[in-house]
C-alpha positions in Angstrom: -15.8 -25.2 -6.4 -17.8 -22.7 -8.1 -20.0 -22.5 -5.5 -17.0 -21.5 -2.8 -15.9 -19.1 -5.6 -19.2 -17.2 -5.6 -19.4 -17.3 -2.3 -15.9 -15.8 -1.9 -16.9 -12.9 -4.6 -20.0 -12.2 -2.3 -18.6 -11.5 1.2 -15.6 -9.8 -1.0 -18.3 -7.5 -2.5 -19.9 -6.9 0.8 -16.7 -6.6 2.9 -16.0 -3.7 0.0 -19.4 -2.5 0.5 -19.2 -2.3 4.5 -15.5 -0.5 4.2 -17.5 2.2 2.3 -21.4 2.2 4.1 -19.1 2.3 7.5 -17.9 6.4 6.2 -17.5 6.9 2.8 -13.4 7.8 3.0 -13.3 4.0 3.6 -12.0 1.7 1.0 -10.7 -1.8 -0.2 -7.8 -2.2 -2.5 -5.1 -4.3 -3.4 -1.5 -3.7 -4.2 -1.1 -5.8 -7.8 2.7 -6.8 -6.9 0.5 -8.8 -4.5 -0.2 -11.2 -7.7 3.4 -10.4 -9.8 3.8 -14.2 -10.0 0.4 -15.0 -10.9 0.5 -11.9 -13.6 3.5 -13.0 -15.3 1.8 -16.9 -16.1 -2.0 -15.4 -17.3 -2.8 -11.8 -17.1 -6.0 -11.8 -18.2 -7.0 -14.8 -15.4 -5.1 -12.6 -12.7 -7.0 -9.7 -13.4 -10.2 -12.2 -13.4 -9.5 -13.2 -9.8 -8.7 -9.6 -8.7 -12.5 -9.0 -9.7 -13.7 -12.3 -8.5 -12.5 -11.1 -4.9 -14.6 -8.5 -5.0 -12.0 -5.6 -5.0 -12.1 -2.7 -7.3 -9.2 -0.2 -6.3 -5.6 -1.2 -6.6 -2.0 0.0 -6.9 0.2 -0.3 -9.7 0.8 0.6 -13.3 4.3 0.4 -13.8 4.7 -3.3 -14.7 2.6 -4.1 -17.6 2.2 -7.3 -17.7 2.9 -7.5 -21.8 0.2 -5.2 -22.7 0.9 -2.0 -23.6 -0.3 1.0 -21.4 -3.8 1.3 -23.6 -4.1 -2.3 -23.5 -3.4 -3.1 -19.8 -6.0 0.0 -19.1 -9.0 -1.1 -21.1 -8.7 -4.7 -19.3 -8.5 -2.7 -16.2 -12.1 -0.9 -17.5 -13.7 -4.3 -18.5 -13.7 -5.2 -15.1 -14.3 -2.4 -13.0 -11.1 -2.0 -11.9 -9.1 1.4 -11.1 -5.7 2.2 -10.3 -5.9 4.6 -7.6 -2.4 4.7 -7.0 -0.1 4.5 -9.1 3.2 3.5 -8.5 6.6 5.6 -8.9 10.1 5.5 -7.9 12.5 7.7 -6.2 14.8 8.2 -9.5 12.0 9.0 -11.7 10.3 11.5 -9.2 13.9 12.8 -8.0 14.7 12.8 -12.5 11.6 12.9 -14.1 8.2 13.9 -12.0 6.8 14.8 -14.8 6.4 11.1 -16.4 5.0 10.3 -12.9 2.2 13.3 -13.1 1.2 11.5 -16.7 0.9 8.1 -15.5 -1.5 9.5 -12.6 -3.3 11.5 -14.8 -3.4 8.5 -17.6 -4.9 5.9 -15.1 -7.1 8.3 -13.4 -5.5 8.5 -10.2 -5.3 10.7 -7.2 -2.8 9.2 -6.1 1.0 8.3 -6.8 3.3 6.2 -4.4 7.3 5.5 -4.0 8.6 2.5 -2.2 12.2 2.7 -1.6 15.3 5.0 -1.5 18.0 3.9 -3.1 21.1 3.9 0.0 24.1 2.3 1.2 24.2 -0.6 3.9 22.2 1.8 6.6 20.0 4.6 5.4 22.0 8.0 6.6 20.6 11.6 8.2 22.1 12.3 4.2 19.6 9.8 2.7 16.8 11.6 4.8 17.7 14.7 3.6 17.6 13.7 0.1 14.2 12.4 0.3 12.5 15.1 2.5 14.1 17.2 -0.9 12.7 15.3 -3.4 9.0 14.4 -2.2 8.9 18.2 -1.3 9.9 19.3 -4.9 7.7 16.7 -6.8 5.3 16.2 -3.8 4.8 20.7 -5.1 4.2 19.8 -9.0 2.2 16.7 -8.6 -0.1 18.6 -6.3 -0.6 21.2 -8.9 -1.6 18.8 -11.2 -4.0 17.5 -8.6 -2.0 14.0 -7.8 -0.6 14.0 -3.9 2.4 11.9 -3.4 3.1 9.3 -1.0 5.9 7.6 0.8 5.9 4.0 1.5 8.4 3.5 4.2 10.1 0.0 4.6 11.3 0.1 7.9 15.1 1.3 7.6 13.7 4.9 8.1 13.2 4.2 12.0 16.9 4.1 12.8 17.5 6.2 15.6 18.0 10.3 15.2 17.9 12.8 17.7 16.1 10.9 20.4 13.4 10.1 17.4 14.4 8.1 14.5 15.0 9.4 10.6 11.4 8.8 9.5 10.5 11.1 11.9 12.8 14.0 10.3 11.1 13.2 7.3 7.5 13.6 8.2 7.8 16.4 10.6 9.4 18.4 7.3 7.6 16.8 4.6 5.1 19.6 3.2 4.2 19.2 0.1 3.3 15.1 0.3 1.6 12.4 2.2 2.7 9.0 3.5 1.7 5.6 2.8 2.0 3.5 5.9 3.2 -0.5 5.3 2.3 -2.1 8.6 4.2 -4.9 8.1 7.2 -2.8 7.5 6.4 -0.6 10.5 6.3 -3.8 12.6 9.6 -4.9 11.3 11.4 -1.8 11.5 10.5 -1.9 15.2 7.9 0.6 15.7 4.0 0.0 16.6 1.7 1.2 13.6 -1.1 2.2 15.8 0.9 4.4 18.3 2.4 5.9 14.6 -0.6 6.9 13.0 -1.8 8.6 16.8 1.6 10.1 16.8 0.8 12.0 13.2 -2.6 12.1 12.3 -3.2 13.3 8.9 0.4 12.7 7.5 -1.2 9.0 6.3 -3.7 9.2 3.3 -3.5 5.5 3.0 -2.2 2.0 4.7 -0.7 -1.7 3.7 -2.4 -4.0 5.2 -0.3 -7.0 5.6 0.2 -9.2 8.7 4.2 -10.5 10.4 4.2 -13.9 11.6 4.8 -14.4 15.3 7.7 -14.6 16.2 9.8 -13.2 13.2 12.8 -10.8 14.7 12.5 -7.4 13.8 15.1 -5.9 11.0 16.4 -2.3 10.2 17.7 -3.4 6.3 14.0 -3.4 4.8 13.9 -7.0 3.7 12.0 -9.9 5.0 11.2 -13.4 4.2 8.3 -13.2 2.3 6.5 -15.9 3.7 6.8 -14.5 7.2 3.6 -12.7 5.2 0.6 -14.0 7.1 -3.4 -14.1 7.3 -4.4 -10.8 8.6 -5.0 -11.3 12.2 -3.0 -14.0 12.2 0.7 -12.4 13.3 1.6 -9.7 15.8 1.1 -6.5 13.6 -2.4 -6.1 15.6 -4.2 -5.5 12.3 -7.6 -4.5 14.6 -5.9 -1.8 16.5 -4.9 -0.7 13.1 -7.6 -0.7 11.4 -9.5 0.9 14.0 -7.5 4.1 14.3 -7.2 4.0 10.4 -10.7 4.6 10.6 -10.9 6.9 13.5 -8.9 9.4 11.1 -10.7 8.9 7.8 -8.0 7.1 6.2 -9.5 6.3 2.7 -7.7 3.5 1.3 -6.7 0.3 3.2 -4.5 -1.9 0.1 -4.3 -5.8 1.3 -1.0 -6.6 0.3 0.7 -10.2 0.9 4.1 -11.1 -0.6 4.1 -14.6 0.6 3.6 -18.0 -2.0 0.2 -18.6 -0.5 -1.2 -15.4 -1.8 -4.4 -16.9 -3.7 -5.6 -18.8 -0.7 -4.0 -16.2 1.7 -6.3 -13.2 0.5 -9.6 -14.6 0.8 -8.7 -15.8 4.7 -8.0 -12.1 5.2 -10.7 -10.4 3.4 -12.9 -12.9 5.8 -10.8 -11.4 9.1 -11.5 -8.1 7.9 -15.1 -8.9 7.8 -15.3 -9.8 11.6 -14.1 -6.8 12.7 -17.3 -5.0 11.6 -18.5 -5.4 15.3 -14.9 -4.2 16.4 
């Protein structure tokens, strides 16, 4: 067993190593609420296994796991591990940027990233509005403080609008942030992540690599069953095509992310997939 552990940590270190040797805007991370189950039994042992994988740069920094901010930072520095992005909310950046700006800045990050807009049963042209509004005004003051901003869509953005949908609104008048695509949550919401990323090259600074079990019908309301969260390569996202044009653009950070109960034995299975597609 330790043997298969090492081994794991290995090709994890070198799958890290090949993201980076292959141009050096490449890199591997991991979105912590990837383990939230895992952090709330043993900390410590999550963070252990985080390191053990071989990955160094995650998202995250909100949830604290019962250490206090100093705390949950210094076990972050024991093992080598940095928050790259750290994670925000619509309120507190639409309330509060500022507290946002000094998390970044606290965890050493360049990055900061918001995951949902709070709306009604269907997200509106009004709920658009608002966010183009609010990633504009702190997207401008976390910029000065050299943080860039970025939106996770979940998938009720793609509603129709104008012969486009409502997430298109928002990134053609976005100008002071970036966007953070899920391609789960693409997939689900009905668009193809590939032919989105062509469409607006340079709008995404980073991805969520995450893979949709065939068959699962797409959905507008931004919610899932979580184990319809599969191996990468595995479901009908088309993770290579993805990470192909990802690269193609110089799209730094690709964060595995998988939400499903078979995480632990899930993520080594795709850090392996990602490793065949060196010859891709």
């Amino acid at each position: 067993m330790n043997n298969l552990k090492r081994l794991i940590s290995v090709s994890a270190i070198n799958l890290s190593l090949l993201f980076t040797a292959q141009a050096t805007s490449h890199e591997l991370g991991l979105q912590v609420f990837s383990l939230r189950h895992q952090f709330a039994e043993d900390p410590a042992k999550t963070l252990d296994q985080i390191q053990e994988w071989g990955l160094h740069a995650v998202e995250g920094g909100r949830d604290l796991y019962g250490y206090t901010v100093e705390e949950f930072r210094a076990e972050l520095d024991k093992r080598d591990i940095d928050i790259v992005s750290a994670d925000t909310s619509f309120e507190e950046l639409r309330d509060n940027p500022m507290a946002a700006v000094y998390r970044a800045k606290f965890y050493g990050a360049s990055y900061t990233t918001f995951y949902w807009v709070p709306h009604g049963e269907t997200f509106t042209f009004e709920d658009a509005k608002k966010t183009v509004e609010v990633m504009n005004s702190a997207g401008e003051l976390l910029k000065k403080h050299g943080v860039t901003l970025q939106y996770h869509a979940h998938g009720y953005e793609y509603l129709e609008y104008k012969n486009e949908t409502l997430f298109d609104y928002i990134i053609q008048n976005v100008e002071h942030a970036k966007f953070q695509m899920d391609v789960f949550w693409t997939k689900h919401g009905g668009m193809d992540p590939t032919k989105l990323l062509q469409k607006y090259p340079g709008k995404f600074t980073s991805l969520h690599l995450k893979d949709r079990k065939k068959g699962t019908p797409n959905s507008s309301k931004g919610s899932a069953d979580r184990d319809t969260n599969v191996v990468l390569g595995q479901g009908d996202v088309g993770i290579a095509d993805v990470v192909a044009e990802a690269k193609k653009q110089g799209i730094r950070y690709f964060f595995l992310e998988d939400e499903s109960s078979r995480v632990v034995s899930q993520i080594p299975k795709s850090l392996s997939y990602l490793k065949s597609l060196e010859k891709y």
